[in-house]
N, CA and C atoms as a LAMMPS dump frame, in Angstrom:
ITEM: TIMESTEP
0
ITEM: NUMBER OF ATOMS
240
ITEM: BOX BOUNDS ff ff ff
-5.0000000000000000e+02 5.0000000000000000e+02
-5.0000000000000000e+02 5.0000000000000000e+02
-5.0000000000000000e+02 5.0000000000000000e+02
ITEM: ATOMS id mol type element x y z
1 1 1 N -297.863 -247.158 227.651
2 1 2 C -297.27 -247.202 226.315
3 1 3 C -298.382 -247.121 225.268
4 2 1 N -297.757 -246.459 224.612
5 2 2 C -299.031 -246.044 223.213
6 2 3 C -299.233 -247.326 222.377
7 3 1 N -300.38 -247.951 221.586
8 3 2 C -300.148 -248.728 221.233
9 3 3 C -300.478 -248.555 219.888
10 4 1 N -299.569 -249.017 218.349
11 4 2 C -298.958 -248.391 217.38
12 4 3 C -300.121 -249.78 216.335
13 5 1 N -301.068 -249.413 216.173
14 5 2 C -301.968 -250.346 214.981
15 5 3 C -300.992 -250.373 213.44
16 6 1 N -301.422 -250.984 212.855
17 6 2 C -301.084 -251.476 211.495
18 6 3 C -302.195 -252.521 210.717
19 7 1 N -302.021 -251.683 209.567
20 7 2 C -302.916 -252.507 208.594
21 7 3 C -302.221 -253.543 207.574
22 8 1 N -302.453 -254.337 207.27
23 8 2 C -301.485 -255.378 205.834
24 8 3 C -302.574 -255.057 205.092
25 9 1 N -302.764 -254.537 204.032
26 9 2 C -303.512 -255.01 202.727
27 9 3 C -302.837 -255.325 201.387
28 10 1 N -303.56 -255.456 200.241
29 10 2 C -302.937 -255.53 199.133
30 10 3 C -303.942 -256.032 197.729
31 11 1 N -303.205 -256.367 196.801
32 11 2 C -304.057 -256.847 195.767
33 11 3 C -303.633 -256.603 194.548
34 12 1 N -304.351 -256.909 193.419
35 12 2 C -303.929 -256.19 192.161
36 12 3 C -303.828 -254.999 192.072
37 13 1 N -303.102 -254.37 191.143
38 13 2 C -302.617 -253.197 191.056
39 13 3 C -303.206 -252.991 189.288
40 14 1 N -303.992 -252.009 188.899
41 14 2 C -304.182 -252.05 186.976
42 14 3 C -302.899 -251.714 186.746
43 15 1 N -301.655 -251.013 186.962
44 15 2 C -300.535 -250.829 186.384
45 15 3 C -299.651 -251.045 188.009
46 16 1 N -298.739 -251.96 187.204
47 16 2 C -297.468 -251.911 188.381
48 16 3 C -296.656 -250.724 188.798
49 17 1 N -296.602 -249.858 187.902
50 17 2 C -295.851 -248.401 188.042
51 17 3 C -296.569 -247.879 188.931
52 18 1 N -298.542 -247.869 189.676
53 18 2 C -299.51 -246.746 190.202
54 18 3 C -299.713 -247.759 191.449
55 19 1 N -300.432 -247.018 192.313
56 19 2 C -300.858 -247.563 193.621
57 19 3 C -302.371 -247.417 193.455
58 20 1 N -303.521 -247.452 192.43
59 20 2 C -304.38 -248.366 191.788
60 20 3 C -304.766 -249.348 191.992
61 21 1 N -305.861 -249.55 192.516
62 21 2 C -306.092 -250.758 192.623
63 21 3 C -307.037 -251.427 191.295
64 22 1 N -307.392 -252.666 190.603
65 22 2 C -307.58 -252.989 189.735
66 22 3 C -309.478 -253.141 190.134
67 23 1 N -309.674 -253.824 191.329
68 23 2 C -310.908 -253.699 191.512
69 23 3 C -311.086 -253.814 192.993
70 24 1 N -311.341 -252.548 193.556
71 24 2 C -311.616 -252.072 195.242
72 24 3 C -312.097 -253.147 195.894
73 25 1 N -313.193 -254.604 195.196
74 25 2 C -313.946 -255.107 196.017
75 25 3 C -313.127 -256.891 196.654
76 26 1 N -311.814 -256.79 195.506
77 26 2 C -311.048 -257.892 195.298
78 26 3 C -309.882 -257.136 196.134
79 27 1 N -309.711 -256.339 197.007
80 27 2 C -308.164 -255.869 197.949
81 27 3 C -308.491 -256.697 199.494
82 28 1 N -307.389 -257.453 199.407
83 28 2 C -307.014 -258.489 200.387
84 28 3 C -306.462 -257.689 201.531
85 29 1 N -307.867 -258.36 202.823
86 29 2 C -307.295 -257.452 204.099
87 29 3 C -306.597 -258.462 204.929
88 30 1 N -305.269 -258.476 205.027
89 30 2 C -304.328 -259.363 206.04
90 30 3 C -304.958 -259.277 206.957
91 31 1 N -304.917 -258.246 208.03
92 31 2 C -304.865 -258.023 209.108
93 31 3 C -304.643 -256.9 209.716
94 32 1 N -304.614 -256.425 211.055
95 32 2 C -304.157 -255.234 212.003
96 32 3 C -303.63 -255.877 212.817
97 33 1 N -302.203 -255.146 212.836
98 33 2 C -301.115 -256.108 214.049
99 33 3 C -301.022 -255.185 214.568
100 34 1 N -300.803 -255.469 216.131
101 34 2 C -300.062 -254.583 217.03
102 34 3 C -298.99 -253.844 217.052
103 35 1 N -298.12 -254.321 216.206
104 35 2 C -296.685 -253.307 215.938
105 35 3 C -296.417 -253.74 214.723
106 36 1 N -295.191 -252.672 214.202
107 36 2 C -294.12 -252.617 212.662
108 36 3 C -294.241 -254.044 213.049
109 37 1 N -293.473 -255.06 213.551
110 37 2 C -292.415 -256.092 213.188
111 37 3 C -293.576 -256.818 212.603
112 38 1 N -294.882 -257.279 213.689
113 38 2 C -295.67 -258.075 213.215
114 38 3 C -296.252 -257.936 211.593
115 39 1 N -296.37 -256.707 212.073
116 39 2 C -297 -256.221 210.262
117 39 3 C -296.598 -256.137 209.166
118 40 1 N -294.819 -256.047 209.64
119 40 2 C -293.911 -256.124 208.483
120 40 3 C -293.491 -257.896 208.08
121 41 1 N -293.682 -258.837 209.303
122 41 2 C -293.667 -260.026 209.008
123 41 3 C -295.204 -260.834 208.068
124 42 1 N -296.139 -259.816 208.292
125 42 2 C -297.416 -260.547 207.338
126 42 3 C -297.13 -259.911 206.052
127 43 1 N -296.867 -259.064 206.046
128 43 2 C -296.551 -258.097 204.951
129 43 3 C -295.57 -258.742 203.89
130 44 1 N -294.11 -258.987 204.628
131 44 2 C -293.539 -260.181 203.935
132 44 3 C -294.061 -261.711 202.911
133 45 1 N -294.632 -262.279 204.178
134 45 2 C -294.915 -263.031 203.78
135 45 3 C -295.865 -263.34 202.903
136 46 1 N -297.225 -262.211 202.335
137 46 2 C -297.935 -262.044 200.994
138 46 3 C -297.286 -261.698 200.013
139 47 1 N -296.136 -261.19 200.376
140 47 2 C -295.375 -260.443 199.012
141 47 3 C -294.82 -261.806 198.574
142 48 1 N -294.516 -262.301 199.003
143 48 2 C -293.328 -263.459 199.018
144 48 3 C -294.674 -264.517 198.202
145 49 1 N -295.466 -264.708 198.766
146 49 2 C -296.434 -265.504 198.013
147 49 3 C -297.339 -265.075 196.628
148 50 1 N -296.883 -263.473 196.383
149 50 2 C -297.623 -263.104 194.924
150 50 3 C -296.256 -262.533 194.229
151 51 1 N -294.998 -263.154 194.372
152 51 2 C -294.046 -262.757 193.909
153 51 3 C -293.783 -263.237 192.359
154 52 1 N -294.573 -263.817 192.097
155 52 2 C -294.749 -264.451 190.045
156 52 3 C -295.9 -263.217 189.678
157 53 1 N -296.727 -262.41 190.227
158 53 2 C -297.532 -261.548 189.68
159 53 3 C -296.651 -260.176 189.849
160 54 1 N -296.924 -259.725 188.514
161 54 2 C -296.088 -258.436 188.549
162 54 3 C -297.336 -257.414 189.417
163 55 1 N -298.141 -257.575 189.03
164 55 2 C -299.675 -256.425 189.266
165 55 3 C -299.625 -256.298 190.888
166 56 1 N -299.412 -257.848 191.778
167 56 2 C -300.037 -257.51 193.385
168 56 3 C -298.909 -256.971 193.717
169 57 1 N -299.274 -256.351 194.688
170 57 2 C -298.358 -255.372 195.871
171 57 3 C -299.525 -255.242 196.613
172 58 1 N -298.43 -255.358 197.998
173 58 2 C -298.888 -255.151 199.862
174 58 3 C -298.426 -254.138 200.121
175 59 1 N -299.479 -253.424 200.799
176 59 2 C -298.392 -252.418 201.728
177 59 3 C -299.163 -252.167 203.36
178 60 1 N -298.088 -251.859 204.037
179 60 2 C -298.495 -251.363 205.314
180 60 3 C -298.898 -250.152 206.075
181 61 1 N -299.958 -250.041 206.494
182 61 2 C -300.865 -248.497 206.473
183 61 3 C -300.801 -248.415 208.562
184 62 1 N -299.956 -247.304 208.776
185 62 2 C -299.935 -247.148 209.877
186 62 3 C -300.916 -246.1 210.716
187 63 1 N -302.112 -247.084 210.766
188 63 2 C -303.059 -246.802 211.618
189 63 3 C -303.231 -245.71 212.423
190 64 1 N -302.196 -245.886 213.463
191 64 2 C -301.739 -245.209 214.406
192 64 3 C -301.277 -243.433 213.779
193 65 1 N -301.088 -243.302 212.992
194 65 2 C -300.968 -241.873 212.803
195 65 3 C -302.172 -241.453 211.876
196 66 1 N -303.489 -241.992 211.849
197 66 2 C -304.148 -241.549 211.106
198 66 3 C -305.024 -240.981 211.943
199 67 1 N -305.066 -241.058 213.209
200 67 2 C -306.014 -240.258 214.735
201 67 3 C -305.225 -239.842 215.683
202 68 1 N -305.296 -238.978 216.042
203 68 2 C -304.599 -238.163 217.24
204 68 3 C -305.496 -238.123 218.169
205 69 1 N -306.445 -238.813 218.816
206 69 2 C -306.882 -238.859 219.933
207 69 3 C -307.193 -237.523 221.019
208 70 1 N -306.017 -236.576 220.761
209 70 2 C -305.705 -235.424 221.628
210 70 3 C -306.313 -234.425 220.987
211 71 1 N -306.506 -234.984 219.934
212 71 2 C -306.801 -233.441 218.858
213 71 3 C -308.37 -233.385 218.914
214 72 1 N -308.638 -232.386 218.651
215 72 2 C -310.884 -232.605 218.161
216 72 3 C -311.176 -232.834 217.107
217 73 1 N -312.141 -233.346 216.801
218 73 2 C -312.384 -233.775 215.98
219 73 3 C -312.774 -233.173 214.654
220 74 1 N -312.605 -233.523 213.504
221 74 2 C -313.165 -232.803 211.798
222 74 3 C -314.743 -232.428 212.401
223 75 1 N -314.821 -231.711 211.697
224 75 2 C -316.771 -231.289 211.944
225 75 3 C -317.275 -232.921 210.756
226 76 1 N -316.52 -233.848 209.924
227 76 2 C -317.027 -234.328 209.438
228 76 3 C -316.99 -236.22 209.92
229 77 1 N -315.761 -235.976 211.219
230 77 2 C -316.112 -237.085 212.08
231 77 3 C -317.173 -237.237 212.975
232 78 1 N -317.779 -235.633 213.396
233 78 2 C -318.659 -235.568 214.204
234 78 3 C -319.925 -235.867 213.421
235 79 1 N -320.603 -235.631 212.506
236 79 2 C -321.609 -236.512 211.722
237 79 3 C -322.232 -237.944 211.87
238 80 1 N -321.118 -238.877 212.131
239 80 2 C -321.433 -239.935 212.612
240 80 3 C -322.294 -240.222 213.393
């Protein structure tokens, strides 16, 4: 079975309308869970705790489709 990463982050936002962040060095890293549910349950639960700030928002960044493993690589992963 494939196994499906997830990121929680979040933080201030300079405008609530943009996905902006207010200052890159202040974005809160939850965690990487093993699946949706877990990630959607940390995910919850920061929202739920910056729910008097209009500015923070969390969101969940699914890992798992950002590498294809099968595929070759960018000429600019190979640099590394």
């Amino acid at each position: 079975m494939t196994q499906r990463l997830h990121l929680v982050f979040g933080g201030e936002l300079k405008d609530p309308t943009t996905k902006e962040f207010r200052d890159c060095e202040d974005i809160d890293v939850v965690g990487i869970f093993p699946n949706y549910e877990t990630a959607y349950n940390a995910w919850k639960a920061k929202a739920h705790q910056t729910v008097d700030n209009a500015h923070a928002r969390y969101f969940i960044a699914h890992l798992h489709r950002l590498r294809d493993e099968s595929q070759p690589a960018s000429p600019t992963e190979e640099l590394g």
